[in-house]
N, C-alpha and C positions, 0 to 999 in steps of 0.2 A: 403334735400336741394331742391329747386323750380327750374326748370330748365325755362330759358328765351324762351319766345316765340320766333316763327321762324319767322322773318322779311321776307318780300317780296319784293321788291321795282317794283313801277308800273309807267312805264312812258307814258311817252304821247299819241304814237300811241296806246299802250295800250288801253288807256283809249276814247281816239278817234274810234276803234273798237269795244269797250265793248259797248260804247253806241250807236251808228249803226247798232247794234246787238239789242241793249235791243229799238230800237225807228220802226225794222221789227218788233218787237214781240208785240209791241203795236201799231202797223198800224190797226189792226183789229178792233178799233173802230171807227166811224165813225162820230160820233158832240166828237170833242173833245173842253170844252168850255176855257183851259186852263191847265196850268202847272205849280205846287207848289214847287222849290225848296227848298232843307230843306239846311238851312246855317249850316256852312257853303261847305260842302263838296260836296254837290250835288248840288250845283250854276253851276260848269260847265259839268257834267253830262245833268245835266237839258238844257241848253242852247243846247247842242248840238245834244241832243233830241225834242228840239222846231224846231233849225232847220230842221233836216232831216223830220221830221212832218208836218213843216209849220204852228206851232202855234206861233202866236206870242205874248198872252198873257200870258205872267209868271210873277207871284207872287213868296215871298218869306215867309217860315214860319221859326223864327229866334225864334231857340233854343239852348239850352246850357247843357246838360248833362252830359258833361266830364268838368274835372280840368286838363288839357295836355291829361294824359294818364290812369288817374284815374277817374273812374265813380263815381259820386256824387249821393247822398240821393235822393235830390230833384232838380227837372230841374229848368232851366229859360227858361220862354218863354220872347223874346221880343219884339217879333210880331208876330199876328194869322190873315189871311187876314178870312176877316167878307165873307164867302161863302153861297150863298142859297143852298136849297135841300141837305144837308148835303155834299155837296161836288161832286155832281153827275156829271157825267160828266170833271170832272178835272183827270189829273195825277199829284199824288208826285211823284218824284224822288230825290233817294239818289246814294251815291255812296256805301253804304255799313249798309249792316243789321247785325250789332255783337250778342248782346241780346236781341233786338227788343224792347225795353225800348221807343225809339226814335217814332217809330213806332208805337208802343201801345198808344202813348201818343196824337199822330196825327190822329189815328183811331179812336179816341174819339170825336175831332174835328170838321172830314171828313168822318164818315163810311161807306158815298154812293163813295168814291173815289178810284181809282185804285193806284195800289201800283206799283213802282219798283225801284230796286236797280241796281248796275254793280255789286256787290258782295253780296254775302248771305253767313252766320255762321248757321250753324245747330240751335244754341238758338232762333235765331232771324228769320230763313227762313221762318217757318207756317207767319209769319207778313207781308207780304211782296205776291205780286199776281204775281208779274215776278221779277227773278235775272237771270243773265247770265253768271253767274258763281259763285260756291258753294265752298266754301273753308274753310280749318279747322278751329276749334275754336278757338284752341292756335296760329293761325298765324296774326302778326302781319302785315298789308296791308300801306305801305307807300307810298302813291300818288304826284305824282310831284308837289303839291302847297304845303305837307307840309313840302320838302326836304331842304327849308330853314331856318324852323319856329322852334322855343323854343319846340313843341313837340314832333317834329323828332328826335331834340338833348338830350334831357331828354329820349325816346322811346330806342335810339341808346346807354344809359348807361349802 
């Protein structure tokens, strides 16, 4: 029998610290030309790293990879912002690198672009240039936007 992954639940300040953490850790560049949120869970990661930065141009690159809580064959993308120099100069941010699928997919994109997450899975960490915080692979990471949503409550079966 399959034992169920081990839920986490991650709230706000959480998550407000992780990325105050992860937006020190990439202070260290200096033309920052922009910020690519990956939809949708790193929308407010990403803002909140624009502001502690002072970037105020953010982009979103709108992708689809899971069905709830099951990873799909083949992604959707449903927006890829049209970037020069393959991306140089930009950060993606996510909130969370599982198997790097998501990642891999955006580094095809953007491979002059910097990578970071709030969280990193060993499958997905090589993907990824900063996380700040590395967590198991069987652990399930429940973030306070998706504490109301259909894949929290399917996640939580």
């Amino acid at each position: 029998m399959l034992s169920s992954p081990a839920k986490r639940m991650i709230g706000w300040q959480e998550v407000e610290a992780r990325s105050q953490d992860l937006a020190k850790q990439l202070r260290r560049f200096e033309e920052i030309k922009g910020i690519i949120a990956i939809t949708t869970g790193g929308m407010i990661p990403a803002c909140l790293v624009a502001r502690q930065l002072g970037v105020k141009n953010i982009q979103t690159f709108a992708i689809s990879t899971y069905d709830d809580t099951e990873q799909r064959a083949n992604a959707s993308i449903f927006h890829a912002p049209a970037l020069l120099d393959h991306g140089a100069g930009w950060l993606v941010i996510d909130d969370l690198v599982d198997t790097g699928r998501t990642l891999a997919i955006l580094r095809e994109h953007y491979p002059q672009a910097v990578y970071g997450c709030l969280y990193a899975k060993p499958e997905g960490k090589s993907l990824t240039d900063y996380a700040v915080e590395t967590v198991a692979q069987d652990t399930w990471l429940v973030f306070p936007w998706e504490i109301e949503s259909k894949t929290y409550e399917k996640a939580a079966a």
